[in-house]
TISE-727423 format. One record per residue (C-alpha): residue in three letters; z, x, y. Coordinates in steps of 0.2 Angstrom, whole numbers, plus 5000, padded with zeros to 4 digits. Layout:
! TISE-727423
ALAZXY ...
***
This chain:
! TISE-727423
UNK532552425114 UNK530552405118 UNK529352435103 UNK527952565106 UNK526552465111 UNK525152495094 UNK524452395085 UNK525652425070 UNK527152395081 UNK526552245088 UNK526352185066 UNK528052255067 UNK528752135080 UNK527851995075 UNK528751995056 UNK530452035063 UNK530451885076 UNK530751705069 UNK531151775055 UNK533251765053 UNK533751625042 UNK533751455047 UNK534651315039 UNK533651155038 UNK533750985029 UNK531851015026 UNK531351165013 UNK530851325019 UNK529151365021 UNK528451455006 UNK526551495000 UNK526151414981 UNK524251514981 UNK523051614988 UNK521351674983 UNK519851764988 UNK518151704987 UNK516351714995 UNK516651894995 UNK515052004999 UNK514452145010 UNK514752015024 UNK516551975023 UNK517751875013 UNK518751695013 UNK520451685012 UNK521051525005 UNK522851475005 UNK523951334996 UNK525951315004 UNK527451195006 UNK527951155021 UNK529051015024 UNK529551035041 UNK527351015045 UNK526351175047 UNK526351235065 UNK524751385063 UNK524251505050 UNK523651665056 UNK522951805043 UNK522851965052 UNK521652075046 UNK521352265046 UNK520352405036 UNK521452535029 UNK520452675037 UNK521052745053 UNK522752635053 UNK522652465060 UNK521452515077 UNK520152365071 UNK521552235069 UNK521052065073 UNK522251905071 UNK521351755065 UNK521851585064 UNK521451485052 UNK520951305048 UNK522151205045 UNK521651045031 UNK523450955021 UNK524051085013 UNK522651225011 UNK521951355027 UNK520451445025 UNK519851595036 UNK518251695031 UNK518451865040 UNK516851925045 UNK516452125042 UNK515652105059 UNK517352085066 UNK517952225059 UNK516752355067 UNK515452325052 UNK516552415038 UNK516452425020 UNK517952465010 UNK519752415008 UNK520452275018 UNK522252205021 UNK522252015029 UNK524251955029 UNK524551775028 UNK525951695041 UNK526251505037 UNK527251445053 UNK528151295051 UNK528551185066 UNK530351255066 UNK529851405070 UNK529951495050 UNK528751565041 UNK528251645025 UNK527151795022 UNK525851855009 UNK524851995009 UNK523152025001 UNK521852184996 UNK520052164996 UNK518752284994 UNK517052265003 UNK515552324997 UNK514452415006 UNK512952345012 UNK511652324996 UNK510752514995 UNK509152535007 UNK507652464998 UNK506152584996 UNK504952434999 UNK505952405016 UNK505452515031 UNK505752545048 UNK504352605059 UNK504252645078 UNK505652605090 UNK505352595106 UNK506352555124 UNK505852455136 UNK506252345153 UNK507952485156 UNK508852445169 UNK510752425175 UNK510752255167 UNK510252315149 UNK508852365138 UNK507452285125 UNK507352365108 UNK505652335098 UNK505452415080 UNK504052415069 UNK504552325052 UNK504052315034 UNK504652205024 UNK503552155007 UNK504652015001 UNK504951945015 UNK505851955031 UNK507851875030 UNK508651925047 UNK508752085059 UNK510252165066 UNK510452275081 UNK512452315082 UNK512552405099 UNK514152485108 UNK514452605123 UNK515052795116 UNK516452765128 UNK518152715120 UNK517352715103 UNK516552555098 UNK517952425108 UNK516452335114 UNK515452335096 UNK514352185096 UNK513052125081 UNK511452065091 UNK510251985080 UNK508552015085 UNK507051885085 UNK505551925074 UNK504051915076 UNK502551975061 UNK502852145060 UNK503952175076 UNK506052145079 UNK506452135097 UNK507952105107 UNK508552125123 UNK510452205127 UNK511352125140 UNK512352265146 UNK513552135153 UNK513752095134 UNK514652265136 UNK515752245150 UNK514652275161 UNK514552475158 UNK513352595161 UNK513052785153 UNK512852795133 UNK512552665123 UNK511952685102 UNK510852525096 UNK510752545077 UNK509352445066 UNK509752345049 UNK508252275043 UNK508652135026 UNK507252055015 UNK507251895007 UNK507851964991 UNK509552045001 UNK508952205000 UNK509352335016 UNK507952455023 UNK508452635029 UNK509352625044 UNK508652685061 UNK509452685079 UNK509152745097 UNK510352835111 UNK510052755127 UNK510752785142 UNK511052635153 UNK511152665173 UNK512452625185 UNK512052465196 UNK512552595209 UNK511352705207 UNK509752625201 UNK510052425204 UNK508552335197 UNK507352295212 UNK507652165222 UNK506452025225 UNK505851975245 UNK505551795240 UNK507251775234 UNK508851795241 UNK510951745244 UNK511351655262 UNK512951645266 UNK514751655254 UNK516051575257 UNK517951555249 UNK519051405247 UNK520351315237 UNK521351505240 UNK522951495231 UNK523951605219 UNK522851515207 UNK521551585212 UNK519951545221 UNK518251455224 UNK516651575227 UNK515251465237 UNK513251555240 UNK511951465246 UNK510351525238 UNK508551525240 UNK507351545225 UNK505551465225 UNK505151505208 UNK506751425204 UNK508451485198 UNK508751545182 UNK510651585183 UNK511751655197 UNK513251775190 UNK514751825200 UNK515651965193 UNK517551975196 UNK518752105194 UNK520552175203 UNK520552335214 UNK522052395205 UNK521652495188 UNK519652495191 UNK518852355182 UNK519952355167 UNK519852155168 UNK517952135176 UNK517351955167 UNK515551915171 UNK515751725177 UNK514151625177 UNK514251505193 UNK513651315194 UNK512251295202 UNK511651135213 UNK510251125222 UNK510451275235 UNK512251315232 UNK512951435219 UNK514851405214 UNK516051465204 UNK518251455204 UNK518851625200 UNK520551595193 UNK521851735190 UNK522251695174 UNK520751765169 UNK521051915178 UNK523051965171 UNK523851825183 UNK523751945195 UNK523651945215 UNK523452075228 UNK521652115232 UNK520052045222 UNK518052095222 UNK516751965218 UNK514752015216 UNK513451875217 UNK511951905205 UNK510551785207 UNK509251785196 UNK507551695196 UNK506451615183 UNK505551775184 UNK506751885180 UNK506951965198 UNK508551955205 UNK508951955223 UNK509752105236 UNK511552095228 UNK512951995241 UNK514952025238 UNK516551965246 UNK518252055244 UNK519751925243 UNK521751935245 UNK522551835230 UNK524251785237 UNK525651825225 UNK526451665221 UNK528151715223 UNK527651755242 UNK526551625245 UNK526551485235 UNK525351315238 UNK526151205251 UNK527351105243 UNK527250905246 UNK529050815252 UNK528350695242 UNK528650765225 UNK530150835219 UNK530650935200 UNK532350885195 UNK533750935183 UNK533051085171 UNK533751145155 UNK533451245141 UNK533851195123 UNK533151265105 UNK533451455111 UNK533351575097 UNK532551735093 UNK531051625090 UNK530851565108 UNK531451425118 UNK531251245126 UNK531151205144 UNK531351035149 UNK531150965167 UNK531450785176 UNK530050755188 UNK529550635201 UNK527850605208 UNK527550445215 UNK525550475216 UNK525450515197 UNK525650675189 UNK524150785187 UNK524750945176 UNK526351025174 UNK526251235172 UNK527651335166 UNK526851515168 UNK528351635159 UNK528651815156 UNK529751945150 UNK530552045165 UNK530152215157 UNK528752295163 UNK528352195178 UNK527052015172 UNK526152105161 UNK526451965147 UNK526251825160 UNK525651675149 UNK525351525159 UNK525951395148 UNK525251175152 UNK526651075149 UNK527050895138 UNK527450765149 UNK528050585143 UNK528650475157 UNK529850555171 UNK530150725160 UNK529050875154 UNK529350995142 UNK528651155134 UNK529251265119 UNK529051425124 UNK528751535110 UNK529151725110 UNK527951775099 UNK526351725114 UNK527451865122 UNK527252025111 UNK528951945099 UNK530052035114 UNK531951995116 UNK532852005133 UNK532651925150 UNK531351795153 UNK530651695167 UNK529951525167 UNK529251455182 UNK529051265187 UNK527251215195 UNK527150995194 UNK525450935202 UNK525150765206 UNK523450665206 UNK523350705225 UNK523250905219 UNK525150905230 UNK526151045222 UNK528150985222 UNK529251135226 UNK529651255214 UNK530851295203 UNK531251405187 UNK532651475174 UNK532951645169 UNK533351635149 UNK533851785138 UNK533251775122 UNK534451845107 UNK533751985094 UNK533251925079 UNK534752025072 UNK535351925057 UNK537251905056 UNK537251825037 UNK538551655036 UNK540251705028 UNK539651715008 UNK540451594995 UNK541351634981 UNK540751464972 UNK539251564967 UNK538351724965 UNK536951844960 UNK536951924942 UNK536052054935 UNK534452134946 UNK533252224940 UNK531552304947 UNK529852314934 UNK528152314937 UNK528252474948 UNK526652584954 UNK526252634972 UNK525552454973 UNK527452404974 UNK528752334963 UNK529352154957 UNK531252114960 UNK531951994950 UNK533751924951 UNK534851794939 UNK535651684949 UNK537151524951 UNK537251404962 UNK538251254956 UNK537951184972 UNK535751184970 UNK534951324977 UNK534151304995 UNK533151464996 UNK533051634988 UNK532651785005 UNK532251964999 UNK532352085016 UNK531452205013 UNK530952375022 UNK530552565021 UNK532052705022 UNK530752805034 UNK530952765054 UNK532252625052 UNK531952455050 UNK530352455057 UNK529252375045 UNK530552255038 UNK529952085030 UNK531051955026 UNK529951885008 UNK530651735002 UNK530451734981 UNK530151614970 UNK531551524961 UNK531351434942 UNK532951374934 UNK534351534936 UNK532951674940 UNK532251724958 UNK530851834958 UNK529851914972 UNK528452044970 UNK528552174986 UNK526852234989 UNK526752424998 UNK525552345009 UNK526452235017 UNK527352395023 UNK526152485030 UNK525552545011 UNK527152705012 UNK527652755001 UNK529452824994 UNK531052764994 UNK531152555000 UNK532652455000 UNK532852294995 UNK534252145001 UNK534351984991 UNK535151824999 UNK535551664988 UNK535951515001 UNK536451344992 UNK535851164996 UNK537851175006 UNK537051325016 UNK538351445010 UNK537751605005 UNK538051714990 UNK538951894990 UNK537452014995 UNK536552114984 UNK535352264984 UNK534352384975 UNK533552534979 UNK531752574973 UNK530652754975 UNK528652684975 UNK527452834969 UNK526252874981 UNK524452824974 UNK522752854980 UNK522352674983 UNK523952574985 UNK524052404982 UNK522652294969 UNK522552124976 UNK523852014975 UNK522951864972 UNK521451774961 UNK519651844966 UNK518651694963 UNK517151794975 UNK515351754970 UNK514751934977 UNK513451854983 UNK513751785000 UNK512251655004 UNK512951555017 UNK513451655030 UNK513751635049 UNK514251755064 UNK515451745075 UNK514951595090 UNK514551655108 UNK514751535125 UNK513651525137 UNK513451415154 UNK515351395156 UNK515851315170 UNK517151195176 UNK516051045169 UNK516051115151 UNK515051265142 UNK513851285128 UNK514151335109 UNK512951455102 UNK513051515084 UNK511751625071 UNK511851565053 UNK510951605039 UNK510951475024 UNK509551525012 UNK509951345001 UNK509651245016 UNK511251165026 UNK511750965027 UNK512250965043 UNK513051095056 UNK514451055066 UNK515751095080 UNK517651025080 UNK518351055101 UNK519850995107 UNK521151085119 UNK522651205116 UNK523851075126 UNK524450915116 UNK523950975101 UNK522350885092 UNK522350735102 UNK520950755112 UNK519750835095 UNK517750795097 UNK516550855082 UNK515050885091 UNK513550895082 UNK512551055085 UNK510351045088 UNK509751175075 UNK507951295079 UNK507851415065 UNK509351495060 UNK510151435078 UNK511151305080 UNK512051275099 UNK512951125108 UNK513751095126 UNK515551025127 UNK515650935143 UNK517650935147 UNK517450725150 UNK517350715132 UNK519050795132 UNK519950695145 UNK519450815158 UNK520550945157 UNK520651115159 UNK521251285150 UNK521151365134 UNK519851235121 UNK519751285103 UNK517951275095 UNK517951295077 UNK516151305069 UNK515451225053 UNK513851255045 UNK514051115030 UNK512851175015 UNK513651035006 UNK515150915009 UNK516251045000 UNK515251195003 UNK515251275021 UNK515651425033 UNK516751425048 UNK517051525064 UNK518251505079 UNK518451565094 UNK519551505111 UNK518751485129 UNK519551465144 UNK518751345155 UNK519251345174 
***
């Protein structure tokens, strides 16, 4: 049975799948720590110690204010370094809120188990506006469709720190919210809004204006209403002395396609963009590509993975820009994707995919294996997959290992919303010569995570439970318990009486000498309150398991559920401080890093650590970033990274010391 598709289904998915007992040689997964620090108007760390035997595969710490449910939630993945992970959650991410926050913490370890803490943080709000702070005059200027410039007036006695102009679109509330930083100059903040930093839309857009000194303190806050025109209706004037020749399309596959212009531009080029969308469903996946320019040709290859997978019909604009700022009478071309099913790439004789099979399938996923043959050297093997619900709309295309004559991939349900069912994997095995073999694919069905408990023992057993520590933050279980045999692990299922099983949590508790103990925090169940049950499973070192037990608890509602769980080692005073990096110039030769930081005690060194999703680490570069204020950037070229292609991971360090930093990340694709 599908899950409704919100946000707090999706949490619910997620802790139900992978979760089913798993008996191992290797101790479960389990978290020893976790503590809060850096904590400030800004954001908050989250720091986490764990045990994981079997190797760490991710940790992810969703995060979500409590106001207005879980519409703000935003999974981050953490840094990963032995045994700790670190993750500062930026307000920023979070639509700019003060107030009480949840971040969960997944350990996933690399067969496929997890364990799960939650914690409560409150924000402050911002440091109360500063009398000695102002904001004058704020004006609008250079409005067109591609955006605005906002310029205000400032006065700041101590001493100017940063400006920021957090701008959305009033449509669809703030899904588009963006913090711009605005450059300063004396007395005057200025910056200009892209409106293709906004998807691209036009109508009504709010800019607001936080003005901070030197000594931290905020000024009242201002903001403008502008309303952005449609491209449509008042495109900014094009420019005589420039213009787009002809456009042409190649390399047209189910892949995707190449977009070709010749330009002219005698007072140079200062970029060329080619927006891309589908004609089904408007421009719900419109992506502003930048193209590559040489010389007098503009290019760009538009892959559908960047557009849902999708095929059918396609619309590319070419915008050319010169170093001027005018931008030439707009060109487009309409395109035909052909659905890969339908019209796959020419397969070569000379290639062939051999025996397949499927192995590791549990609720947690499963593993493809494939023999393959390609005499002129293998180039990439693809295994794009989805559930067969609801047509591809969870295509993932997934980029195989391969190790001699034999690739593999281990697909995981959880990159494909945590669902159960029927699955499709497809087969695509390139070869050097870029000769796609003929295809071929499985169709696996994933088990529920359903747990069907082994047959208990009567060698050992669970005594006496009791429950203490009860408020409407939650309640502590604890259990006495024999196990003759050595006690493997200790799982305490947990879940609300209210709609089913739909926020269920296996927690796993902590075990010293005959007592398990586990402390079930409201939060981790969507913070209800009322009546909760509670299962405890005892498995020995033999992987028997004990005679079930359970208890039945009633939480109290509370005005503010759930204290935090863990130590608050938070300064308050957030000094070293970065926001969330932007890319720039991507292309299929590499792309450019751009971060803002602000590190009052000066920095050491600021950094960036890029390797690609595929193989794991093995490709990881730190780049060291070229710092101009309180801007630091770097380009990746993908020939430091054996070429390749797909989803690279940038994770960015501003180092105030060896030990003391900040850290961002993000995920580009790069076609």
């Amino acid at each position: 049975m599908k899950r409704r598709k919100t946000a707090a289904g999706l949490l619910a998915a997620s802790l139900l799948v992978g979760a089913a007992p798993v008996v191992t040689n290797a101790a479960p997964v389990r978290i020893v720590s976790t503590s809060i620090t850096e904590q400030s108007s800004l954001g908050y760390r989250v720091n986490v110690t764990f045990s994981a035997d079997a190797g760490v595969s991710r940790v992810m710490m969703p995060t979500w204010t409590e106001a207005n449910g879980q519409d703000d939630i935003v999974w981050h993945q953490a840094s990963v370094s032995g045994n700790t992970a670190s993750f500062y959650v930026p307000v920023s991410a979070h639509k700019g809120e003060s107030g009480a926050y949840i971040t969960h913490i997944y350990v996933y370890d690399r067969q496929g188990q997890f364990a799960l803490k939650g914690e409560n943080v409150t924000v402050p709000a911002s440091t109360s506006a500063s009398s000695s702070l102002s904001i004058g005059d704020v004006s609008i200027t250079e409005l067109s469709a591609s955006g605005y410039r906002v310029t205000a007036k400032i006065n700041a006695p101590s001493g100017v720190s940063k400006v920021l102009m957090p701008t959305w679109t009033n449509a669809n509330g703030q899904d588009d919210l963006v913090w711009h930083q605005a450059s300063v100059s004396g007395d005057t903040a200025t910056f200009y809004v892209p409106s293709s930093a906004h998807k691209g839309e036009s109508g009504a857009y709010t800019t607001h204006i936080y003005l901070y000194d030197k000594a931290g303190k905020l000024a009242p806050l201002k903001g403008v209403n502008v309303t952005v025109p449609s491209a449509a209706v008042t495109p900014p004037t094009p420019s005589s002395s420039l213009s787009i020749g002809d456009a042409s399309i190649t390399e047209l596959s189910a892949s995707g396609y190449r977009v070709t212009a010749k330009i002219n531009a005698p007072s140079g080029v200062s970029k060329v963009l080619m927006p891309t969308w589908t004609n089904a469903n408007g421009q719900d996946d419109l992506v502003w590509h930048q193209a590559s320019v040489s010389g007098d040709t503009a290019t760009f290859y538009v892959p559908s993975s960047a557009h849902k997978g999708e095929s059918g019909a396609y619309t590319t604009h070419i915008y050319l820009y010169d170093k001027a700022g005018k931008l030439a009478p707009l060109k487009g071309v309409n395109v035909t994707v052909p659905s890969a099913a339908v019209t796959p790439p020419t397969p070569s004789s000379s290639l062939s995919i051999g025996d397949v099979y499927v192995t590791e399938l549990s609720a947690s996923g499963y593993r493809v294996t494939a023999k393959i043959n390609a005499p002129s050297g293998v180039s990439k093997v693809l295994m794009p997959t989805w559930t067969n619900a609801n047509g591809q709309d969870d295509l993932v295309w997934h980029q195989a290992s391969i190790s001699g004559d034999t690739a593999t991939f281990y697909v995981p349900s959880s990159a494909h919303k945590g669902e159960s069912g029927a699955y499709t994997t497809h087969i695509y095995l390139y070869d050097k010569a870029g000769k796609l073999a003929p295809l071929k694919g499985v169709n696996v069905t994933v088990p529920s995570a359903v747990v069907t408990p082994p047959t208990p023992s009567s060698s050992f057993s669970i005594g006496d439970v009791s429950v203490t520590e009860l408020s409407a933050s939650g309640y502590r279980v604890t259990a006495k318990i024999n196990a003759p045999s050595g006690v493997s692990k200790v799982l305490m299922p947990t879940w609300t009486n209210a709609n089913g099983q739909d926020d269920l949590v296996w927690h796993q508790a902590s075990v010293s000498g005959d007592t398990a103990t586990f402390y079930v925090s409201s939060s981790a169940h969507k913070g209800e309150s009322g009546a909760y049950t509670t299962h405890i499973y005892l498995y020995d070192k033999a992987g028997k398991l004990a005679p079930l037990k359970g208890v039945n608890v009633t939480v109290p509602s509370g005005a503010n559920p759930g204290g935090s769980s863990g130590n608050n080692n938070g300064s308050g005073t957030g000094v070293l401080s970065m926001a969330i990096p932007y890319v720039t110039e991507l292309s299929s030769n590499g792309f450019r890093v751009t971060i803002q930081f602000n590190a009052p005690a000066g920095y050491k060194k600021v950094s960036t650590a890029v390797w690609t999703a595929a193989n794991g680490q093995d490709d990881l570069v730190w780049h060291n970033m070229t710092v101009s204020g309180n801007t630091a950037t770097c380009y990746v070229p993908v020939s430091e990274h054996k070429n390749e292609h797909g989803s690279y991971i940038v994770n960015a360090y501003v180092f105030e010391t060896d030990t003391k930093y900040v850290l961002q990340g993000m995920t580009v694709p790069v076609p």
